[in-house]
Z-matrix of the N, CA and C atoms (Angstrom, degrees):
N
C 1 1.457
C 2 1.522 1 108.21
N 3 1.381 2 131.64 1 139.59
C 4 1.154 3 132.84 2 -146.87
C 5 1.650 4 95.45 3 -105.18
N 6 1.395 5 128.85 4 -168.17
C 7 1.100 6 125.94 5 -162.98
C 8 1.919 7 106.89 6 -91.52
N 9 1.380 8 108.08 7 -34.02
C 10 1.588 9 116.13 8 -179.78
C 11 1.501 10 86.15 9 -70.51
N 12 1.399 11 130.62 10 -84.17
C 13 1.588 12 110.60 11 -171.45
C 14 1.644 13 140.33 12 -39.55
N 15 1.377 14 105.86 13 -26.89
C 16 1.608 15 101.08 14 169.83
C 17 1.695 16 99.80 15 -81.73
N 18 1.755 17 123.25 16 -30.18
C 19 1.570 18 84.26 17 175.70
C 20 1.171 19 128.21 18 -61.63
N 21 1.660 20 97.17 19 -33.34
C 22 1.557 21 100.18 20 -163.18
C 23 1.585 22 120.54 21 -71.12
N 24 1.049 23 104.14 22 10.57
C 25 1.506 24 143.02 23 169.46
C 26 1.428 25 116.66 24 -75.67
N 27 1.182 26 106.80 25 -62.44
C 28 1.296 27 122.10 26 -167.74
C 29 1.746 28 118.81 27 -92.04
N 30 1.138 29 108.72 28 -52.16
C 31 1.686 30 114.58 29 147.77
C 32 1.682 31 124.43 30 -61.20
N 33 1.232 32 122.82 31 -43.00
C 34 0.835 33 118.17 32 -164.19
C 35 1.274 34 110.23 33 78.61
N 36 1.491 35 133.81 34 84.53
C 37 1.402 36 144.07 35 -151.18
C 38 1.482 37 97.51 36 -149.40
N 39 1.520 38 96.19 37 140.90
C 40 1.148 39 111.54 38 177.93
C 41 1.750 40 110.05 39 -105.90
N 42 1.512 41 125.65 40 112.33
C 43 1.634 42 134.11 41 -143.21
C 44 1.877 43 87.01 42 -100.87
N 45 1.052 44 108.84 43 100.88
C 46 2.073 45 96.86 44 153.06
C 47 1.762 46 111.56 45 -108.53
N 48 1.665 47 85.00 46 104.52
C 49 1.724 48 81.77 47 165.84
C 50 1.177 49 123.85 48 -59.41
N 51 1.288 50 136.46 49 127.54
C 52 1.505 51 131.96 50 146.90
C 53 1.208 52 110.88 51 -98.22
N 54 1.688 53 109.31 52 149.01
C 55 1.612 54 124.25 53 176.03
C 56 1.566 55 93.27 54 -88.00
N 57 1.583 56 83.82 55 151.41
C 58 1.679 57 101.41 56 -171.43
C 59 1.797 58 84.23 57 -157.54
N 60 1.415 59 115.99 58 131.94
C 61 1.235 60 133.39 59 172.90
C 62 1.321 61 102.30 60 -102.87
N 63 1.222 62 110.76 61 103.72
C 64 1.611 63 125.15 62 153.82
C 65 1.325 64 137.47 63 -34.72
N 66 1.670 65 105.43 64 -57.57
C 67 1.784 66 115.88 65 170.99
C 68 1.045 67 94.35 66 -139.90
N 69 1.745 68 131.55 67 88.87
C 70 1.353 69 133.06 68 142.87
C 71 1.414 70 133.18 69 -33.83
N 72 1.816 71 105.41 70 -26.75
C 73 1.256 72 113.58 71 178.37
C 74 1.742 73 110.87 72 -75.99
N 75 0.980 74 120.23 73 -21.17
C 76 1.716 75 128.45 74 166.44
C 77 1.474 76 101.48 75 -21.60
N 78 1.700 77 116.45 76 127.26
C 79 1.591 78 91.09 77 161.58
C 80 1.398 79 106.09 78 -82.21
N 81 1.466 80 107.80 79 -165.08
C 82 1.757 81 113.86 80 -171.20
C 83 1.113 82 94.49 81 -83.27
N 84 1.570 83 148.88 82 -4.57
C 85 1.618 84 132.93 83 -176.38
C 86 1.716 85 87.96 84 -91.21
N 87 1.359 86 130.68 85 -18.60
C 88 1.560 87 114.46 86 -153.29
C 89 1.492 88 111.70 87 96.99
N 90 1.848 89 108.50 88 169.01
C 91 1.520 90 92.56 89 166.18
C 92 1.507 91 87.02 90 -157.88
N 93 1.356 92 111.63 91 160.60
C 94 1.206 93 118.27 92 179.39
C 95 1.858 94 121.75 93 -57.18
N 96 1.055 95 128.87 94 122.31
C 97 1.302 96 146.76 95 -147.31
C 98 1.814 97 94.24 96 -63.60
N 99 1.338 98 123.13 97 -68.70
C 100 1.914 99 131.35 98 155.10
C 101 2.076 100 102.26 99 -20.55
N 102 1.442 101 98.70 100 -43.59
C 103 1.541 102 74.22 101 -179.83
C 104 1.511 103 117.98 102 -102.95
N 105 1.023 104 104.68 103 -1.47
C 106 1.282 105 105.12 104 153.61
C 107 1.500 106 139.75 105 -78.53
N 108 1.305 107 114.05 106 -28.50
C 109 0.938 108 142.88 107 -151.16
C 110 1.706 109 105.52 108 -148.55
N 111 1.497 110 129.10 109 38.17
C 112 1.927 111 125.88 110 -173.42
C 113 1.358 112 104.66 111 -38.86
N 114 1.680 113 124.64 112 -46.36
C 115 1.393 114 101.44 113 -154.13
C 116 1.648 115 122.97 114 -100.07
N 117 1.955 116 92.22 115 7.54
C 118 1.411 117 103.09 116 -166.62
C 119 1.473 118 114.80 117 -55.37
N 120 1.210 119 107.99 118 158.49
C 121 1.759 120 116.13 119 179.44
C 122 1.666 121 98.49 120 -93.20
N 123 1.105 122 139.66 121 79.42
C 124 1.319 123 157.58 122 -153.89
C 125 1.992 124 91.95 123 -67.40
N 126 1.581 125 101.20 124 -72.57
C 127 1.362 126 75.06 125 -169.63
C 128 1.480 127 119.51 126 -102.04
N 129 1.263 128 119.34 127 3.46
C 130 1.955 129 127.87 128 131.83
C 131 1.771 130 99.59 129 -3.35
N 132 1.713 131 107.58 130 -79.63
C 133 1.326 132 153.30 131 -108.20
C 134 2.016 133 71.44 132 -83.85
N 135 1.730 134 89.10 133 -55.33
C 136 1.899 135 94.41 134 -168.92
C 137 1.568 136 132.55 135 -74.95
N 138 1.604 137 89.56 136 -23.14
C 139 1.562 138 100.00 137 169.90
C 140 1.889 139 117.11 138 -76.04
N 141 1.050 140 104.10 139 -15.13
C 142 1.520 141 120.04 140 173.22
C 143 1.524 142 107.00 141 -84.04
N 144 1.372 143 107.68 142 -46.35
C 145 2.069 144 101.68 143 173.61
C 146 0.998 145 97.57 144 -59.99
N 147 1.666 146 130.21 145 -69.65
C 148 1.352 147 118.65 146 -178.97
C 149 1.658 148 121.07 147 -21.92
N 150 1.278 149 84.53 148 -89.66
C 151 1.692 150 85.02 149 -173.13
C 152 1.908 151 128.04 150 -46.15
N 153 1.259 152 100.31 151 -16.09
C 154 1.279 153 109.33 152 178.49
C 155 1.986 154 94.63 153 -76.35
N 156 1.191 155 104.43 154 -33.33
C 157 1.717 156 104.29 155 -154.69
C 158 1.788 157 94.67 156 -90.71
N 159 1.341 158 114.63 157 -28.85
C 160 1.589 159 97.76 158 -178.48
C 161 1.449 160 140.91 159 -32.02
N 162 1.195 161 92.92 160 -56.44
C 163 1.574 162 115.24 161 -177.81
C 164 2.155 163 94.99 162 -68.43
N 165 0.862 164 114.50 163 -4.65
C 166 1.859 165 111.68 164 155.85
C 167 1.718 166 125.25 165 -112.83
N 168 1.568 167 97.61 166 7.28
C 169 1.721 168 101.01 167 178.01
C 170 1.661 169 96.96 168 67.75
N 171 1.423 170 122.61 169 24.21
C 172 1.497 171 113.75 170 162.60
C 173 1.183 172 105.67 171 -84.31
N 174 1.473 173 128.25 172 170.69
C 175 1.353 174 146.67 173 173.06
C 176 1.644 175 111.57 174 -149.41
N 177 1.461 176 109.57 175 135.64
C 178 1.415 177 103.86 176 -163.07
C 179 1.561 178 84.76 177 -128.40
N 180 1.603 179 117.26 178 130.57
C 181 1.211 180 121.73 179 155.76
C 182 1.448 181 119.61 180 -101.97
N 183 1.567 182 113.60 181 140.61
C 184 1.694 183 112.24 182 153.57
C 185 1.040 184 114.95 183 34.84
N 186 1.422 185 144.21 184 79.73
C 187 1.685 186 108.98 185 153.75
C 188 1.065 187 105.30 186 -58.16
N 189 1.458 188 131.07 187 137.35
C 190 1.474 189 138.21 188 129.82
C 191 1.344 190 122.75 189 -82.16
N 192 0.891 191 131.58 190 -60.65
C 193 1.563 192 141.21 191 165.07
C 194 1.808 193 129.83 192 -86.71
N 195 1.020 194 104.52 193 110.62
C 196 1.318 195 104.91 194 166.40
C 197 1.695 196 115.34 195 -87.66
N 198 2.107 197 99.67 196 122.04
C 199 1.459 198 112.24 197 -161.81
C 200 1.478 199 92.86 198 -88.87
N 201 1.489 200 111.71 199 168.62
C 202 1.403 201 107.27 200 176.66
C 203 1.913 202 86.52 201 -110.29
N 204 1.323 203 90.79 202 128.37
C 205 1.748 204 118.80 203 -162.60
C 206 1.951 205 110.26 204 -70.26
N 207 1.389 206 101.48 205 -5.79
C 208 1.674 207 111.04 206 -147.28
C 209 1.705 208 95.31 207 -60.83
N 210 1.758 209 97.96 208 -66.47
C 211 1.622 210 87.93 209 169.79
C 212 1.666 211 138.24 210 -46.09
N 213 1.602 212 114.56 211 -31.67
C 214 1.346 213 108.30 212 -157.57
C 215 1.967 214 78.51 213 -93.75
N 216 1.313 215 130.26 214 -3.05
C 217 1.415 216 98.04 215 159.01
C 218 1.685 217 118.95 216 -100.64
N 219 1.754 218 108.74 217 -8.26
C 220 1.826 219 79.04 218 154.96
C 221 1.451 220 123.60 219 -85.07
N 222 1.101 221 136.00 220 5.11
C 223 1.370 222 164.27 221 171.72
C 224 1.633 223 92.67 222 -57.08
N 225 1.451 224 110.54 223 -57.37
C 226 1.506 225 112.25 224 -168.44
C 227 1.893 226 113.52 225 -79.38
N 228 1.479 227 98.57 226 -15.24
C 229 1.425 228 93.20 227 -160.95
C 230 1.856 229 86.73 228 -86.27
N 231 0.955 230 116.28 229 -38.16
C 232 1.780 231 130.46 230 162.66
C 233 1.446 232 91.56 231 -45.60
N 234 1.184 233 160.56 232 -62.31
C 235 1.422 234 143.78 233 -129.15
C 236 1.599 235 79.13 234 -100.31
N 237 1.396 236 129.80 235 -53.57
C 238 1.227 237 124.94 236 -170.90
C 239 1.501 238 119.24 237 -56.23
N 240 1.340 239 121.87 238 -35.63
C 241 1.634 240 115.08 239 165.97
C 242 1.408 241 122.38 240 -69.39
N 243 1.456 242 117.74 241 -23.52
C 244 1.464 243 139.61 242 167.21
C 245 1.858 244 116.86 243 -81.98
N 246 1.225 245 95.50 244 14.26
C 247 1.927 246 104.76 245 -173.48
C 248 1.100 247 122.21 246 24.66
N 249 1.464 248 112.33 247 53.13
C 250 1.313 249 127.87 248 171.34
C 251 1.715 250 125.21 249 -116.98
N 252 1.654 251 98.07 250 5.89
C 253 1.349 252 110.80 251 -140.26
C 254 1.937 253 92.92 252 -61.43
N 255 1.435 254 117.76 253 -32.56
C 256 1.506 255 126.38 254 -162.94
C 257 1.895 256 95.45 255 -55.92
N 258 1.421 257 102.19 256 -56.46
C 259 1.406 258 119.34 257 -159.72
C 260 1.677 259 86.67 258 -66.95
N 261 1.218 260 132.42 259 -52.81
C 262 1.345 261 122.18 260 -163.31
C 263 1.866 262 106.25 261 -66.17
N 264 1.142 263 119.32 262 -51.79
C 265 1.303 264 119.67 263 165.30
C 266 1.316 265 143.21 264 -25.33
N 267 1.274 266 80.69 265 -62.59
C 268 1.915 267 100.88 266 167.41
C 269 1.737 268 107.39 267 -55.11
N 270 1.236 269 95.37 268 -61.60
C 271 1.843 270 106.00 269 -173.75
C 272 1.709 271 114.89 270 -54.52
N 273 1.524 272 103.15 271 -29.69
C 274 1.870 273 103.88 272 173.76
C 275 1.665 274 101.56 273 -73.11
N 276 1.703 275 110.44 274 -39.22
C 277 1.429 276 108.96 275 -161.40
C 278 2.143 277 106.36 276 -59.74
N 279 1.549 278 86.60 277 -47.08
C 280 1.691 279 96.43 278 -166.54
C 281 1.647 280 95.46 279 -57.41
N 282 1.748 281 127.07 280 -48.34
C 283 1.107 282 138.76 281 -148.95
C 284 1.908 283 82.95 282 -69.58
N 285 0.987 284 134.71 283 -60.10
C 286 1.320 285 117.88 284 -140.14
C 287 1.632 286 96.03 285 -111.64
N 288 0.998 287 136.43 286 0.98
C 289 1.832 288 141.72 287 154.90
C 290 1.340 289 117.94 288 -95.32
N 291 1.731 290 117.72 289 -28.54
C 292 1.628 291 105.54 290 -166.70
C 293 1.672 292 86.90 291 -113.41
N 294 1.284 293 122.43 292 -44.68
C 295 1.734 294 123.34 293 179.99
C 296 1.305 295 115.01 294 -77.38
N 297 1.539 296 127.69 295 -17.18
C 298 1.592 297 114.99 296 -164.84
C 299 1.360 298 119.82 297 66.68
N 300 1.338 299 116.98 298 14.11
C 301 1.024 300 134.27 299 174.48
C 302 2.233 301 114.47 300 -42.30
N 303 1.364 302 113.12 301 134.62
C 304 1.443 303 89.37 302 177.28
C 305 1.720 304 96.11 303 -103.76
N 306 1.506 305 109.07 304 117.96
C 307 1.385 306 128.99 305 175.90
C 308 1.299 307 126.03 306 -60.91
N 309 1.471 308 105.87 307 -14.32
C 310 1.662 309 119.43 308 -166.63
C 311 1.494 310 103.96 309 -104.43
N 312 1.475 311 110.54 310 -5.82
C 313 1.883 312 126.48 311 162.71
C 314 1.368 313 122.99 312 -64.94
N 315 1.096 314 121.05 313 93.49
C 316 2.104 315 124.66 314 174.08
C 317 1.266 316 101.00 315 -28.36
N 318 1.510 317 121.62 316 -42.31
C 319 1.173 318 106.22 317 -150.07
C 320 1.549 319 99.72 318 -95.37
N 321 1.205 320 131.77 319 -36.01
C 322 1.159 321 133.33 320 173.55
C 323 1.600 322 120.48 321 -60.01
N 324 1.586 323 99.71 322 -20.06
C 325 1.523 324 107.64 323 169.17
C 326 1.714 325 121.85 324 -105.14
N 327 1.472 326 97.60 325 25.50
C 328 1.780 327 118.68 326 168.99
C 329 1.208 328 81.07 327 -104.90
N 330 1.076 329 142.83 328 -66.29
C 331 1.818 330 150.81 329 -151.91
C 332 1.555 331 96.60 330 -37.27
N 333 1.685 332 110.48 331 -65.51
C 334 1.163 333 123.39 332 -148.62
C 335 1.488 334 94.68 333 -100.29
N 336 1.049 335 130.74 334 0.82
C 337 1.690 336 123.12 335 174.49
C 338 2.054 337 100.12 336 -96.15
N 339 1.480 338 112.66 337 -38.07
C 340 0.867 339 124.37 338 169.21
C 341 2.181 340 124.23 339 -48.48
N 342 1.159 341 96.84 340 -49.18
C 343 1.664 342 128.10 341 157.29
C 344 1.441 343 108.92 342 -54.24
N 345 1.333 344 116.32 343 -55.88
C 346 1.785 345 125.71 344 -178.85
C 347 1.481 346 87.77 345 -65.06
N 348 1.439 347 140.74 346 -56.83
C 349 1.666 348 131.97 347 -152.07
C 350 0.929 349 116.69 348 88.53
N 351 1.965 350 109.17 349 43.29
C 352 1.597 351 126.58 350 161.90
C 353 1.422 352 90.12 351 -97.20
N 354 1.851 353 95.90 352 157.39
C 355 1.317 354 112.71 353 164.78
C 356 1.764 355 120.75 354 -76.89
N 357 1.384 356 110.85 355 86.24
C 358 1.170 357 110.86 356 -167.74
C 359 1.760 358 111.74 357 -35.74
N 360 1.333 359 119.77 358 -46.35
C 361 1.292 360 105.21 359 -166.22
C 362 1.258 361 116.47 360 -68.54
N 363 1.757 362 131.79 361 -7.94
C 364 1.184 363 136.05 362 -175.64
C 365 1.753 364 108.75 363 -95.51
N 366 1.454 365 100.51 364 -14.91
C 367 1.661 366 107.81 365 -172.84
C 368 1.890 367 76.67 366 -86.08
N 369 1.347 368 136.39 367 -61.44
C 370 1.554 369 111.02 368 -144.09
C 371 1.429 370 85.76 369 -70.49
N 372 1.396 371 156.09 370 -42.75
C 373 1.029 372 141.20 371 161.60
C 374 1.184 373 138.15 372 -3.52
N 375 1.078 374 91.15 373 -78.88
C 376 1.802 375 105.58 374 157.43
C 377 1.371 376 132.83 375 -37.88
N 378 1.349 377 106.93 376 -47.75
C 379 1.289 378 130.93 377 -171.22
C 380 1.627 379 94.75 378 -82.64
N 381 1.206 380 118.01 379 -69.16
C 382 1.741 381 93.44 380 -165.70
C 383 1.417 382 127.45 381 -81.22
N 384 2.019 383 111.34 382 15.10
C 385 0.959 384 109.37 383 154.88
C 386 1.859 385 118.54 384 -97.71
N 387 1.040 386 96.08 385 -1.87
C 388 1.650 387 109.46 386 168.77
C 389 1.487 388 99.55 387 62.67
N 390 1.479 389 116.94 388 65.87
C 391 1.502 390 138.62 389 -148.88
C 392 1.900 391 82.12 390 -89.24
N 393 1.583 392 96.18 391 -54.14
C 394 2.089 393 104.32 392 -172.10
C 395 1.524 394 109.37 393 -62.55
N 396 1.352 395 112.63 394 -32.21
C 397 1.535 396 104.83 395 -166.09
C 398 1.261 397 134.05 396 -43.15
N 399 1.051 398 115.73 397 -44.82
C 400 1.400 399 115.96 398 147.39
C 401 1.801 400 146.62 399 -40.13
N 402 1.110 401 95.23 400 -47.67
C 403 1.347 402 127.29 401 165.86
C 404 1.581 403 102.83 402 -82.36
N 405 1.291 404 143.56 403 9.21
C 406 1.116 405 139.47 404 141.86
C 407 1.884 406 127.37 405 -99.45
N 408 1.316 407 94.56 406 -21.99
C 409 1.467 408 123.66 407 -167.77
C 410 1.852 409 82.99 408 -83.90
N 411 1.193 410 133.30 409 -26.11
C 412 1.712 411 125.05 410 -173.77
C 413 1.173 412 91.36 411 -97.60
N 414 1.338 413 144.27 412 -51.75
C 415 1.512 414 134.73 413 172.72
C 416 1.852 415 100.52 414 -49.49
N 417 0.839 416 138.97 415 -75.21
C 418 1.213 417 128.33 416 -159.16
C 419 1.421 418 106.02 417 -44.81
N 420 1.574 419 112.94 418 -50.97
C 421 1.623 420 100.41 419 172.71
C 422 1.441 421 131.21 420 -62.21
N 423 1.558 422 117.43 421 -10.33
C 424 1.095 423 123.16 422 -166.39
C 425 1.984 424 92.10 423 -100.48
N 426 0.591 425 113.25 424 -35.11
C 427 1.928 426 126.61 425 -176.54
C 428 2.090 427 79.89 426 -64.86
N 429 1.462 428 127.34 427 -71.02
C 430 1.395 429 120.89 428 -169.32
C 431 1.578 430 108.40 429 -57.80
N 432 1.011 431 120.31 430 -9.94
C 433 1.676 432 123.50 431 -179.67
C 434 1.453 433 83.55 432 -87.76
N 435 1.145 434 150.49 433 -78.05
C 436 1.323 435 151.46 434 -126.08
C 437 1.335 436 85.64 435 -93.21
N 438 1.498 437 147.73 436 -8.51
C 439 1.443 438 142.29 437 -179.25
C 440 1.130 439 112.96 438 74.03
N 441 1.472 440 132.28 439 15.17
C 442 1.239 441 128.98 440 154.43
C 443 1.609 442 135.31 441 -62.14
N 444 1.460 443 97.48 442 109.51
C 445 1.666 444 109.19 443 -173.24
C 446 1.458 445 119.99 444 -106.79
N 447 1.138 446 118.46 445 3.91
C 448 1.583 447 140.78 446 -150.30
C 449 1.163 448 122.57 447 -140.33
N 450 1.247 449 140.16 448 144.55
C 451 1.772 450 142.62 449 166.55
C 452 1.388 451 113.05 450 -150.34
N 453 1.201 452 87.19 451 98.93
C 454 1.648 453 123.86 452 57.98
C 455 1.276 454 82.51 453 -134.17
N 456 1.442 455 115.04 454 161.28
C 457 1.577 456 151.82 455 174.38
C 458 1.706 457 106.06 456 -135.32
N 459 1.289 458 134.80 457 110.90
C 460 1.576 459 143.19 458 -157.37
C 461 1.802 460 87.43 459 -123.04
N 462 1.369 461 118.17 460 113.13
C 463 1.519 462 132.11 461 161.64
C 464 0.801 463 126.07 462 -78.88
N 465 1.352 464 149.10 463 128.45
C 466 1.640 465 124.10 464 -168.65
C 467 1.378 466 101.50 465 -125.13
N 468 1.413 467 139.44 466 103.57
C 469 1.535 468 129.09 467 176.29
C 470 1.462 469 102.08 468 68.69
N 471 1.430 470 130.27 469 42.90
C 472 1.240 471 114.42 470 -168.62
C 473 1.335 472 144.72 471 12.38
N 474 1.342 473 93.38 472 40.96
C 475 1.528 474 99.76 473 162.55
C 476 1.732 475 110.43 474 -146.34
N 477 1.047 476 113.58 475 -15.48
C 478 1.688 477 108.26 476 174.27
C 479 1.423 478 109.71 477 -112.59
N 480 1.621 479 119.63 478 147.97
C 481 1.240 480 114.33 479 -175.44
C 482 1.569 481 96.93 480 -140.90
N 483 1.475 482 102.85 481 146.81
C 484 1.685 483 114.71 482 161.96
C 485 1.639 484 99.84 483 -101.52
N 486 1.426 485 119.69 484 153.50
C 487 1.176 486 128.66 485 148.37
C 488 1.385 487 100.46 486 -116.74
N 489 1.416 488 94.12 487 162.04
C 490 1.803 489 120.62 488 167.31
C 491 1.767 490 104.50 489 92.12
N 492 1.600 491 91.57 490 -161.01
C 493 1.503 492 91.16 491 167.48
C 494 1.435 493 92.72 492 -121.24
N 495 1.419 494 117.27 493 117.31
C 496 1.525 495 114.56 494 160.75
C 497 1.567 496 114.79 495 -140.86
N 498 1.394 497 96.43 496 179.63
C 499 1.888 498 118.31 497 -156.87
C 500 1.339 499 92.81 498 -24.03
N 501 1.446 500 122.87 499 -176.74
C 502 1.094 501 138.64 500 -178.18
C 503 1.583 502 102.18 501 -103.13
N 504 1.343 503 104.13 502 -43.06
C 505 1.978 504 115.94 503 157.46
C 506 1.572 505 104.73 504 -24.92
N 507 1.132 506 117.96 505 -64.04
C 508 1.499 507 113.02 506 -163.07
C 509 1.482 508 90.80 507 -55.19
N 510 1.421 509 127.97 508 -68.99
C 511 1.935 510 115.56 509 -157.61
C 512 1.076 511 107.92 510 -89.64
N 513 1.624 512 129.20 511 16.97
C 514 1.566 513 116.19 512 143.83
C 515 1.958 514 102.83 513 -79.65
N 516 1.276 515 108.11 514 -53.57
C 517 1.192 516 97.26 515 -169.38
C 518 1.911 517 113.94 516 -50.75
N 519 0.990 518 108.30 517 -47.67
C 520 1.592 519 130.65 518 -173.12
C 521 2.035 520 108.81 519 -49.13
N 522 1.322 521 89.38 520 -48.23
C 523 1.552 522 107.01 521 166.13
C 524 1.038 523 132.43 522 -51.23
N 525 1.761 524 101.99 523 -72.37
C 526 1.426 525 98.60 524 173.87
C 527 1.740 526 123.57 525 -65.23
N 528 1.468 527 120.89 526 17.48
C 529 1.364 528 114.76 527 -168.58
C 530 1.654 529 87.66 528 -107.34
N 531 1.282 530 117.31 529 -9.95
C 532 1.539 531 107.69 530 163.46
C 533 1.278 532 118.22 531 -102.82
């Protein structure tokens, strides 16, 4: 169970994903992670997801490629009108951190919408008429109103925020002070 599900467990929290595009500048094939990134400490970068992700049974492989995310989040806003959005989430997260999966692939995001128990032919639908784009293009402005530059970015009652991925300490402590 990952870290948003045991809180929301434990508080009793009500979770609204918003899509937030990380590197818009990505083209749609992806690009190699070194050129995006020359001076990154690549596997520094993975032994730190790891260990951050253990204690949730995550596993983080290699990035090699950084995907451009745009499709697999209208993909999600589709799983979310289809109430699948939890199951679809999880399956992009494992597919493109633990498989290397490229997320910004239709077809790899039929695979995993198919797995969630979307109607694949209505998800590529969607997708190559770019049905969400819009409806992602108002979240992004609404994420830059709220000063969100980061993901994850965690809101709390609209007024407290975590960035990054950290301990689980921080949003027990953070929580119970509301």
């Amino acid at each position: 169970m990952g870290l948003v599900d045991r809180l929301k467990q434990e508080f009793d929290l009500n979770v609204e994903w918003l899509a937030f595009e990380i590197h818009p500048e990505t083209p749609p094939e992806g690009m190699p992670l070194i050129k995006m990134f020359p001076r990154a400490d690549v596997d520094g970068m993975t032994r730190r997801l790891n260990s951050m992700g253990a204690p949730f049974s995550l596993f983080f492989r290699k990035i090699v490629n950084i995907s451009n995310s745009r499709l697999s989040l209208e993909a999600g806003e589709f799983a979310k009108e289809q109430d699948r959005f939890d199951q679809f989430h999880h399956a992009v997260f494992d597919a493109y951190f633990a498989q290397g999966k490229d997320i910004g692939d239709i077809t790899v995001l039929e695979q995993l919408g198919k797995g969630s128990g979307l109607d694949t032919a209505v998800l590529r639908s969607a997708l190559e008429t770019a049905k969400y784009r819009k409806q992602l293009d108002k979240v992004k402005e609404e994420a830059a109103g709220l000063g969100v530059t980061a993901a994850p970015t965690f809101i709390i009652n609209n007024a407290d925020r975590i960035v990054g991925a950290q301990p689980i300490e921080i949003f027990r402590e953070r929580l119970r002070s509301w």
